[in-house]
C-alpha positions as YAML, in Angstrom:
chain: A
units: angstrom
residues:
- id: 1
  name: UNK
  ca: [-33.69, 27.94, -3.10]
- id: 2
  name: UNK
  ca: [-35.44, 24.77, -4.41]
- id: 3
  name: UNK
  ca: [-34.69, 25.86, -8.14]
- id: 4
  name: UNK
  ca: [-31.10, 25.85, -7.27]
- id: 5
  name: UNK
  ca: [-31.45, 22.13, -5.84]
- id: 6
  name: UNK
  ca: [-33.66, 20.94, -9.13]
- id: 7
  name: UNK
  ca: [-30.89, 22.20, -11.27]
- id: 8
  name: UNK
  ca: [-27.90, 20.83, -9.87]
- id: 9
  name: UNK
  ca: [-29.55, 17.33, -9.76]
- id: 10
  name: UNK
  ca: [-30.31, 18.10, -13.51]
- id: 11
  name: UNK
  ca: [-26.38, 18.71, -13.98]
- id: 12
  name: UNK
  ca: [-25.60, 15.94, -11.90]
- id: 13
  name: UNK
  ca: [-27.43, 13.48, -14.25]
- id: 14
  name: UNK
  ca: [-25.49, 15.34, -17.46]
- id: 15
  name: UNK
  ca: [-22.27, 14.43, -15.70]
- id: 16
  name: UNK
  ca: [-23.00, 10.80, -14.94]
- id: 17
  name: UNK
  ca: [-24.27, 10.50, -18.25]
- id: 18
  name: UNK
  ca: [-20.54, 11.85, -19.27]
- id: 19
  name: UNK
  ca: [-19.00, 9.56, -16.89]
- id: 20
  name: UNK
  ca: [-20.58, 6.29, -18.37]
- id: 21
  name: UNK
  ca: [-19.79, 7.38, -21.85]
- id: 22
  name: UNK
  ca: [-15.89, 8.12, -20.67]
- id: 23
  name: UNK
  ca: [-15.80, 4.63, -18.51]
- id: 24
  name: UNK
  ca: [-17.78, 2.68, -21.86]
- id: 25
  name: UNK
  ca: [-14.95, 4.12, -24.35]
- id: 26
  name: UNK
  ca: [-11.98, 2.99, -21.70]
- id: 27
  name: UNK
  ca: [-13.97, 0.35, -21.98]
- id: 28
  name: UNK
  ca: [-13.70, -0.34, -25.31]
- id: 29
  name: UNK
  ca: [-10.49, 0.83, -25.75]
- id: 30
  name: UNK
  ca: [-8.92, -1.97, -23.14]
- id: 31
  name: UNK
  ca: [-11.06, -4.21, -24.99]
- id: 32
  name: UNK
  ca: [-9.51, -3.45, -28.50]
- id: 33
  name: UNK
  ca: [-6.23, -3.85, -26.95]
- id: 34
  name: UNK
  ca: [-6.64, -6.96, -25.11]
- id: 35
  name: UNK
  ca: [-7.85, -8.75, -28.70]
- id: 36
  name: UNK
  ca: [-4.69, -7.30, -30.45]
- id: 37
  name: UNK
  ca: [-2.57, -8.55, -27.74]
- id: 38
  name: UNK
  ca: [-4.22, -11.72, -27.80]
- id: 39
  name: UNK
  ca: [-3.92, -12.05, -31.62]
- id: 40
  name: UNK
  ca: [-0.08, -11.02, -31.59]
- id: 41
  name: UNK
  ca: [0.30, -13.81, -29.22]
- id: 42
  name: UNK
  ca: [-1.52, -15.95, -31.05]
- id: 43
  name: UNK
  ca: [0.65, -15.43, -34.19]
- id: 44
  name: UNK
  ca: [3.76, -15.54, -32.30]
- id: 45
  name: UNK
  ca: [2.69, -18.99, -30.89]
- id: 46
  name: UNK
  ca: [1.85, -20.29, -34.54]
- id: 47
  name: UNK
  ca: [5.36, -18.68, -35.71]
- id: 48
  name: UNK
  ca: [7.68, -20.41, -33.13]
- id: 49
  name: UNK
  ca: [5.53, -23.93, -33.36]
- id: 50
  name: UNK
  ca: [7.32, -23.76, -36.88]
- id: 51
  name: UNK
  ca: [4.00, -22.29, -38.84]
- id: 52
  name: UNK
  ca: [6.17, -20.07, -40.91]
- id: 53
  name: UNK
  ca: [8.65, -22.50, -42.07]
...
């Protein structure tokens, strides 16, 4: 009965270990596409100031 326990808390640990790396690539991901939104804006900004004229 106590190998049963010692095993699921190893396959516990493999999932959490999943979990971060899912959460750290969301991560990522929103970060990538906060910077691109922040650079579109950025450009847009510069564009309507009268940068492009």
């Amino acid at each position: 009965m106590t190998d049963s326990v010692m095993s699921d808390t190893g396959n516990n640990d493999h999932g959490a270990d999943e979990l971060r790396r899912k959460q750290r690539r969301k991560n990522l991901a929103m970060l990538v596409i906060l910077f691109g939104w922040a650079i579109m804006l950025y450009i847009v900004a510069i564009l309507k100031m009268g940068g492009a004229s």
